[in-house]
matplotlib code that plots the C-alpha trace (Angstrom):
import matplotlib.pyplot as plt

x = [-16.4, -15.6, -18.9, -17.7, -13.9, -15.4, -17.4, -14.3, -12.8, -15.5, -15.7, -13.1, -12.8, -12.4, -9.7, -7.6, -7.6, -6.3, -4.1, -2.4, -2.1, -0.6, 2.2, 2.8, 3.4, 5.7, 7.5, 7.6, 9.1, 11.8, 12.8, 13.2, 15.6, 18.1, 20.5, 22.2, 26.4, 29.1, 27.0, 27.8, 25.2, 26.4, 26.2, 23.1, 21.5, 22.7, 21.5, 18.3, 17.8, 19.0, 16.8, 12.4, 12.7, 14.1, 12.2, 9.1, 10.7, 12.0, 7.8, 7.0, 9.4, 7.8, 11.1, 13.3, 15.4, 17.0, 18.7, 19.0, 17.6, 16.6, 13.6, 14.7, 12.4, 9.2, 6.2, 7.3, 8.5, 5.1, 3.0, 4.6, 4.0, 0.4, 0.2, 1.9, -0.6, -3.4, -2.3, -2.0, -5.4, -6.2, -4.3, -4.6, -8.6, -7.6, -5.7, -8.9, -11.5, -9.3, -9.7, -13.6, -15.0, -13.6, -14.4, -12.5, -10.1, -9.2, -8.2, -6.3, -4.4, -3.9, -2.6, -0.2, 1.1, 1.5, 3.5, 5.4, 6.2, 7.7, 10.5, 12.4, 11.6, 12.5, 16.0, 16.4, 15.5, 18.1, 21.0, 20.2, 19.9, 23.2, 25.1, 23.8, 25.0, 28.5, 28.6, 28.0, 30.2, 27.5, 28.3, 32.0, 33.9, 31.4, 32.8, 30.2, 29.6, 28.3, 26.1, 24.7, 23.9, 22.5, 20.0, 18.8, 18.4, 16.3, 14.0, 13.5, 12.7, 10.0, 8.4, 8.6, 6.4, 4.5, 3.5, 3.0, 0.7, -1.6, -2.1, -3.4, -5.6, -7.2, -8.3, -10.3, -9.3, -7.9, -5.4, -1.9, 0.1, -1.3, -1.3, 2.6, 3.6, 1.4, 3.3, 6.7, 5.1, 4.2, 6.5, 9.0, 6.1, 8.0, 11.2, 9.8, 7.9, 11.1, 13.5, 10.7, 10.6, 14.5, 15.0, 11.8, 12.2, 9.7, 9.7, 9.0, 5.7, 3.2, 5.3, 4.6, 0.7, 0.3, 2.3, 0.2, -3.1, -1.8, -1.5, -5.1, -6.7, -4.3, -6.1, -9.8, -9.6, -8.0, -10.8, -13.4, -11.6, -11.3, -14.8, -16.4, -18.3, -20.9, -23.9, -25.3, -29.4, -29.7, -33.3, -34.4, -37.3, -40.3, -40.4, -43.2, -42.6, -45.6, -47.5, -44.9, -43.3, -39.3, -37.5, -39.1, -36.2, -34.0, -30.5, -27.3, -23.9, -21.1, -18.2, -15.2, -13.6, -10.0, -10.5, -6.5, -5.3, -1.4, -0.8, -0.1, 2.4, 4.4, 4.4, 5.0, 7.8, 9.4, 9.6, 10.7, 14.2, 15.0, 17.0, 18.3, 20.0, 21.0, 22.2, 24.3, 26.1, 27.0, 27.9, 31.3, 32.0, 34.7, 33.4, 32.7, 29.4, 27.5, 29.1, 27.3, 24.1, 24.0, 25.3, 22.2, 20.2, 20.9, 20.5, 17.2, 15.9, 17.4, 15.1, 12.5, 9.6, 10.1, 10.8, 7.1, 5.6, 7.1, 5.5, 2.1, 1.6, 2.9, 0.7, -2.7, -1.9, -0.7, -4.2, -6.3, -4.2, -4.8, -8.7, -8.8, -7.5, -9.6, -12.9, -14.3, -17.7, -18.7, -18.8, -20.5, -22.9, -23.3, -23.8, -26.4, -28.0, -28.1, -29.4, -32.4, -31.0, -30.5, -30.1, -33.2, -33.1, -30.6, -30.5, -28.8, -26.3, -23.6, -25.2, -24.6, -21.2, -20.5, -23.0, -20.5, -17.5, -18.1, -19.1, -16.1, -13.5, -15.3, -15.1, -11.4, -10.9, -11.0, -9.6, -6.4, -5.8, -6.4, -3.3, -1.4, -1.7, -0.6, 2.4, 3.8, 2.5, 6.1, 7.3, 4.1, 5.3, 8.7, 7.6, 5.5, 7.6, 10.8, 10.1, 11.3, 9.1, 10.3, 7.5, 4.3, 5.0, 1.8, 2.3, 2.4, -0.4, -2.3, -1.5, -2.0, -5.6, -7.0, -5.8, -7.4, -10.8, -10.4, -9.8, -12.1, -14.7, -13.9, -13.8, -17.6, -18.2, -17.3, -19.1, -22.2, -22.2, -21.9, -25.3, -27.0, -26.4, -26.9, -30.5]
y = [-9.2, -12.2, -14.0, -13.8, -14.6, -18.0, -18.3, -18.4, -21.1, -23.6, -23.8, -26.3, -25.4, -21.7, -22.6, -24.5, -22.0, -19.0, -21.7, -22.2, -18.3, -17.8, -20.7, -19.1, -15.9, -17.6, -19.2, -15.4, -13.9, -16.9, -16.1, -12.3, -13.1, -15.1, -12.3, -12.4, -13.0, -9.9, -7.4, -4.5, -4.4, -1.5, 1.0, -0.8, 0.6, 3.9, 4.2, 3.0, 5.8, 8.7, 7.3, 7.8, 6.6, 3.4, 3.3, 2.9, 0.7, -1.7, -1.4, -2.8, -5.8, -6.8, -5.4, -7.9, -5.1, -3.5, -6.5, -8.0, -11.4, -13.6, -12.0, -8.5, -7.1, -8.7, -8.0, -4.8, -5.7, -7.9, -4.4, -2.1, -5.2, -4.8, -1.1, -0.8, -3.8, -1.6, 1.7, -0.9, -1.5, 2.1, 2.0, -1.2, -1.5, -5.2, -5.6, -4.4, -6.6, -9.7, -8.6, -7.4, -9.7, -13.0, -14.0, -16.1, -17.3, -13.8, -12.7, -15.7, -14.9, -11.4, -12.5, -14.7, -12.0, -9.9, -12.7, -12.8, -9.1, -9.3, -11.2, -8.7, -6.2, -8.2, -8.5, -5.1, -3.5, -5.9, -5.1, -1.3, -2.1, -4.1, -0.7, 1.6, -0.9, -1.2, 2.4, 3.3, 0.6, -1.9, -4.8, -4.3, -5.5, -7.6, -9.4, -10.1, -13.6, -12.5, -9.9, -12.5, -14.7, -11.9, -10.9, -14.8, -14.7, -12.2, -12.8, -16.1, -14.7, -12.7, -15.5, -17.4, -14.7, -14.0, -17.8, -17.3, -14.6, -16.6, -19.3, -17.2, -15.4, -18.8, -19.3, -15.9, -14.8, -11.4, -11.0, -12.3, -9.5, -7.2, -9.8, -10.4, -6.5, -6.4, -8.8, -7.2, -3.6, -5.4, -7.1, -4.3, -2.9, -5.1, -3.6, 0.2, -0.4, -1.8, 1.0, 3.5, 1.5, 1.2, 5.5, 6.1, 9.6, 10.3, 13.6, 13.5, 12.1, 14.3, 13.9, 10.4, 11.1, 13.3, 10.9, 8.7, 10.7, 11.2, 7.5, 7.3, 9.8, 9.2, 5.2, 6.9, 8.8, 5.9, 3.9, 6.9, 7.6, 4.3, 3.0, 7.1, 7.2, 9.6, 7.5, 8.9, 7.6, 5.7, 4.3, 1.8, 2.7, 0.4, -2.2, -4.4, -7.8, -9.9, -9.9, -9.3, -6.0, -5.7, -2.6, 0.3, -0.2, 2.2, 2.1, 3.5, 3.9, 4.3, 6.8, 6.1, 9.1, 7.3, 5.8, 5.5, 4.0, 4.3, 4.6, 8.2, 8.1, 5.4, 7.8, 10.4, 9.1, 8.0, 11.4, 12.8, 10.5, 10.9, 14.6, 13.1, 10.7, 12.4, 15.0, 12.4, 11.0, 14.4, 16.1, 14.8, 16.0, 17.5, 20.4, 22.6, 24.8, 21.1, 20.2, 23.3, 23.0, 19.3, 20.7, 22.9, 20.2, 17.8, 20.9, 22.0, 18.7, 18.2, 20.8, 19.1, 22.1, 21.6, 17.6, 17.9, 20.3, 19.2, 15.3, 16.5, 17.9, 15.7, 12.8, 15.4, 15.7, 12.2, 10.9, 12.8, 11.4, 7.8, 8.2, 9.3, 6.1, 3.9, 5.9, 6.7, 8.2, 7.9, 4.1, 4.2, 6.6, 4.3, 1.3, 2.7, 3.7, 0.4, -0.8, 1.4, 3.3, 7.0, 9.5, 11.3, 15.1, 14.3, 13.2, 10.2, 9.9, 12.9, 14.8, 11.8, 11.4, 15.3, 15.2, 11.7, 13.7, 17.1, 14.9, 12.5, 15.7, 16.9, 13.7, 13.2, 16.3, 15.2, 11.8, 13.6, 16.2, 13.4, 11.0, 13.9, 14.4, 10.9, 10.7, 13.8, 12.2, 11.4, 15.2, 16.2, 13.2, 14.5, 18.8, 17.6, 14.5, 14.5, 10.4, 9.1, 9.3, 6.1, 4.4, 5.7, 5.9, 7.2, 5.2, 1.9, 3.1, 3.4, -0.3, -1.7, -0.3, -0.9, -4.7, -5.2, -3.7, -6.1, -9.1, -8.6, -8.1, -11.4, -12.9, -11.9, -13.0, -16.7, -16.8, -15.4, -17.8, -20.5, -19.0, -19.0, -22.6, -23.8, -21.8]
z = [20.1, 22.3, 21.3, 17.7, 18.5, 20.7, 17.6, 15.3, 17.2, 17.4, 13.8, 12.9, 9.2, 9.8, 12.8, 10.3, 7.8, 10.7, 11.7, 8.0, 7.4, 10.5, 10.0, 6.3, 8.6, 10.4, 7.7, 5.9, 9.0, 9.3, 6.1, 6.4, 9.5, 7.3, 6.1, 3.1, 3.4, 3.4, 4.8, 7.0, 9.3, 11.1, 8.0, 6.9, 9.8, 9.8, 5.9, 6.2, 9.3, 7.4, 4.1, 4.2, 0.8, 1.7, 4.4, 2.6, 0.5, 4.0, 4.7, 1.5, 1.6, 5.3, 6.4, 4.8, 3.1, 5.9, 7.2, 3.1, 4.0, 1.4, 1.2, 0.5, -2.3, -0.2, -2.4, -3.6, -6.9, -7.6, -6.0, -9.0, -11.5, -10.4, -10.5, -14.0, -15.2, -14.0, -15.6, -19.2, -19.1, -19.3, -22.3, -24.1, -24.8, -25.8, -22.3, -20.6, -22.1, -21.0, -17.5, -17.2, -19.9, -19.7, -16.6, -13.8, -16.8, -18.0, -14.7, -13.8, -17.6, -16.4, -12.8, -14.8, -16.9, -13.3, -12.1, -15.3, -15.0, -11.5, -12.0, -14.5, -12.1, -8.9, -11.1, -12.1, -8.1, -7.0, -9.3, -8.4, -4.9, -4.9, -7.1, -4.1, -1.6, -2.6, -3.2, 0.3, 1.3, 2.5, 0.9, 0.7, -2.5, -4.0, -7.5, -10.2, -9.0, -5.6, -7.4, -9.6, -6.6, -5.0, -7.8, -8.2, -4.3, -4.0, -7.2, -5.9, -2.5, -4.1, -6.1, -3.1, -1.1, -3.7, -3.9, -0.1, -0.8, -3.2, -0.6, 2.2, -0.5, -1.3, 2.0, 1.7, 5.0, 3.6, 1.0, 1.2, -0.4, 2.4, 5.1, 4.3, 4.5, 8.0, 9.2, 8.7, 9.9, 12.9, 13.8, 14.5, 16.9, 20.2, 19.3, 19.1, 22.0, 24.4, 22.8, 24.4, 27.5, 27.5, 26.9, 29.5, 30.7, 33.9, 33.3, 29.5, 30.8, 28.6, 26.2, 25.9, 26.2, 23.4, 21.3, 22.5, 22.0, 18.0, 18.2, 18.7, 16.6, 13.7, 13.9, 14.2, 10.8, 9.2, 10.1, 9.1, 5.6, 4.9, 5.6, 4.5, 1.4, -0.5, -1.5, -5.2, -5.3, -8.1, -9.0, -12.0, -14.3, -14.2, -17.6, -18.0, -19.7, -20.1, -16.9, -15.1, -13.8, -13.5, -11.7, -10.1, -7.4, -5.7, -4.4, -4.2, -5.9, -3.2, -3.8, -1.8, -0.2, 0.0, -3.8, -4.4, -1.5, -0.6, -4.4, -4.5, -1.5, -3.4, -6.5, -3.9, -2.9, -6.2, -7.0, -4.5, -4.0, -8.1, -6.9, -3.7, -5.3, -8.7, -6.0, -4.5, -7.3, -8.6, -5.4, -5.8, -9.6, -10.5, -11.7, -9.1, -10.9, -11.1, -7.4, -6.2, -7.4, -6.3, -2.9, -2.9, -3.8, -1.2, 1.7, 0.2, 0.3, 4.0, 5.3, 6.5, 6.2, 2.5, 2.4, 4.1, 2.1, -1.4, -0.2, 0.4, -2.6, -4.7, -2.6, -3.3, -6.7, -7.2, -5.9, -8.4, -11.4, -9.8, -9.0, -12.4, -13.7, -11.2, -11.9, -15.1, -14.6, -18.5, -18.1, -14.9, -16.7, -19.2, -17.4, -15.2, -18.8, -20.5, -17.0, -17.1, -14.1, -13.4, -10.6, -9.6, -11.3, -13.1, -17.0, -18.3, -20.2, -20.5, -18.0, -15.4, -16.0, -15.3, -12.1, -10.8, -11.8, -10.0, -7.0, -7.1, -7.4, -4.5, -2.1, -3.4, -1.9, 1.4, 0.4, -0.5, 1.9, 4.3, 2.4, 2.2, 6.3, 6.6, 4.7, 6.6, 9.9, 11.5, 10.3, 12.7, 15.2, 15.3, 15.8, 18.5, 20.7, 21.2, 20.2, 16.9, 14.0, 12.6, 15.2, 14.2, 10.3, 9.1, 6.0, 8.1, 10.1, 7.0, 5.7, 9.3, 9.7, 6.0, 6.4, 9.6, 8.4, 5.4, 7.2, 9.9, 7.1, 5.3, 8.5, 9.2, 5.6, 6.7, 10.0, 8.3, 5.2, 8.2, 10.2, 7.0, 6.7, 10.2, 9.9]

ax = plt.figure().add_subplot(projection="3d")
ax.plot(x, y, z, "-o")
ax.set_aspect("equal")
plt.show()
């Protein structure tokens, strides 16, 4: 590991590039320190304790949004312009073919429309962020001018990062979008870390080791998950053209076990703050039948046994429906088919897409139960420690780990392109 990190530093091209991503970090984190006039920092901080939902939501925007810097919305709002762009192309064929068959110039046509997209929707989070604010008496009396300056704030905050983003990506040192939310995960690591050391409690000691042992094994089976997959052999019939002999070959068609990524604990989570908050708003209605049952509401979803169990259901379920969207095994089926491939004892055709299907419900299985572990991780945290659960977010630990892996692939990707030549 040292060998390779020397290695890194000697090349100078490779040096500059680390060097440039990590002043853009720099610059990111300067900007999600700059808060955002008339702000009452005090109830701020109390919210976003007493809020997962917008907790997740602070993780997404590099932690921008609990202090509502100038950089509030982060790369959230350009994530769900992404997602919904995604879920189009499942249903406009048109849509599709612009992003698989064109080429470099389709893509760069459909990361334009992405862009496009995440401005109304950088405007829209913001104007709903800015209501909730003033209704729990965050941002005091705010008039309509201070709104408006608030929503072109923000949405320029976003374009900013997400221009940001693009640069690091360019250099091909991992990509930017998930380089800018690491940073913001990781930088509130110091200040966990001294509020432990600042409450240390001697005689809590095993305490502190088996948070510490969850730590631990909670990064192992990220790393497993996210780098487990079921090979499928595949194997290429032998053609004859000429006097020459083409295929005859055999490899292998990978199957992800964690397919969906942290998709379905976004979705997750969506649903799972729309009765909170409906809850909220109509707890204080005059009529007393619909202030009960909003009442009733609110306390069920209090309880944290079925806030836990409610979440990792809806994350299972919610990562089915996406690896259904991501993989469709009668393309792959029919790919391998036009290719002159097929799996040994198995027909092509139909037959192969049932066979891929069966086996990918089967690995997402595992794939699932696993997101839905992580998403309830701080519930576990929190029966087992007596420590916070806001430190080892399970979501965070996700995102932290899957970036690293990436990055420390690309960055093996450079150095290897670089042996190749000097050999």
């Amino acid at each position: 590991m040292f060998d390779k990190l020397i290695q890194i530093f000697k090349i100078k091209e490779l040096r500059n590039k680390i060097f440039f991503i990590l002043a853009l970090l720099v610059v990111f984190r300067l900007a999600a320190n700059i808060p955002i006039p008339g702000v009452d920092q005090e109830r701020l901080r109390d919210f976003f304790q007493n809020n997962e939902f917008f907790g997740l939501l602070n993780l997404f925007s590099g932690s921008g949004l609990s202090s509502i810097s100038i950089v509030m919305l982060g790369v959230g709002p350009y994530i769900t312009a992404s997602i919904i762009m995604q879920l189009m192309t499942m249903i406009i064929p048109r849509l599709e073919q612009i992003y698989k068959e064109e080429g470099e110039a389709g893509r760069q046509k459909f990361n334009q429309w992405t862009r496009w997209l995440t401005v109304p929707l950088a405007a829209m989070q913001t104007f709903g962020m800015t209501a909730l604010f003033r209704s729990q008496g965050i941002l005091g009396a705010a008039g309509a001018f201070e709104i408006a300056s608030m929503i072109i704030i923000a949405v320029a905050g976003t374009v900013f990062l997400m221009w940001l983003g693009e640069l690091i990506t360019e250099k091909k040192i991992g990509n930017g979008v998930s380089l800018v939310i690491f940073a913001g995960i990781v930088s509130g690591i110091p200040s966990a870390v001294s509020q432990i050391m600042a409450t240390w409690d001697s005689s809590q000691f095993f305490t502190y080791l088996i948070f510490l042992a969850i730590i631990i094994a909670s990064v192992a089976a990220v790393v497993f998950i996210t780098e487990g997959q079921r090979n499928i052999p595949v194997s290429y019939a032998k053609r004859i053209r000429g006097n020459k002999m083409y295929g005859g070959t055999s490899t292998h068609l990978p199957l992800r076990i964690n397919q969906a990524g942290v998709i379905p604990i976004i979705f997750a989570m969506s649903i799972m703050l729309f009765p909170g908050m409906v809850a909220n708003f109509l707890a204080g209605a005059g009529n007393q039948t619909v202030a009960g049952i909003a009442q009733f509401i609110t306390n069920i979803f209090q309880n944290q046994f079925f806030y836990g169990s409610m979440y990792f259901i809806l994350v299972v379920a919610f990562t089915y429906f996406y690896t259904a969207v991501v993989f469709d095994p009668h393309k792959i089926a029919e790919s391998l088919q036009k290719q002159g491939g097929y799996i040994p004892g198995i027909r092509p055709g139909h037959t192969t897409a049932e066979y891929l299907y069966k086996i990918m419900n089967r690995v997402t299985l595992s794939g699932a139960a696993f997101l839905g572990l992580i998403a309830v991780l701080p519930f576990i945290v929190q029966a087992f420690t007596s420590i916070g659960s806001v430190t080892v977010g399970g979501t965070g630990l996700l995102i932290v780990v899957s970036v690293v892996i990436e990055t420390i692939k690309q960055v093996e990707g450079q150095l290897v392109m670089r042996d190749y030549e000097g050999f």
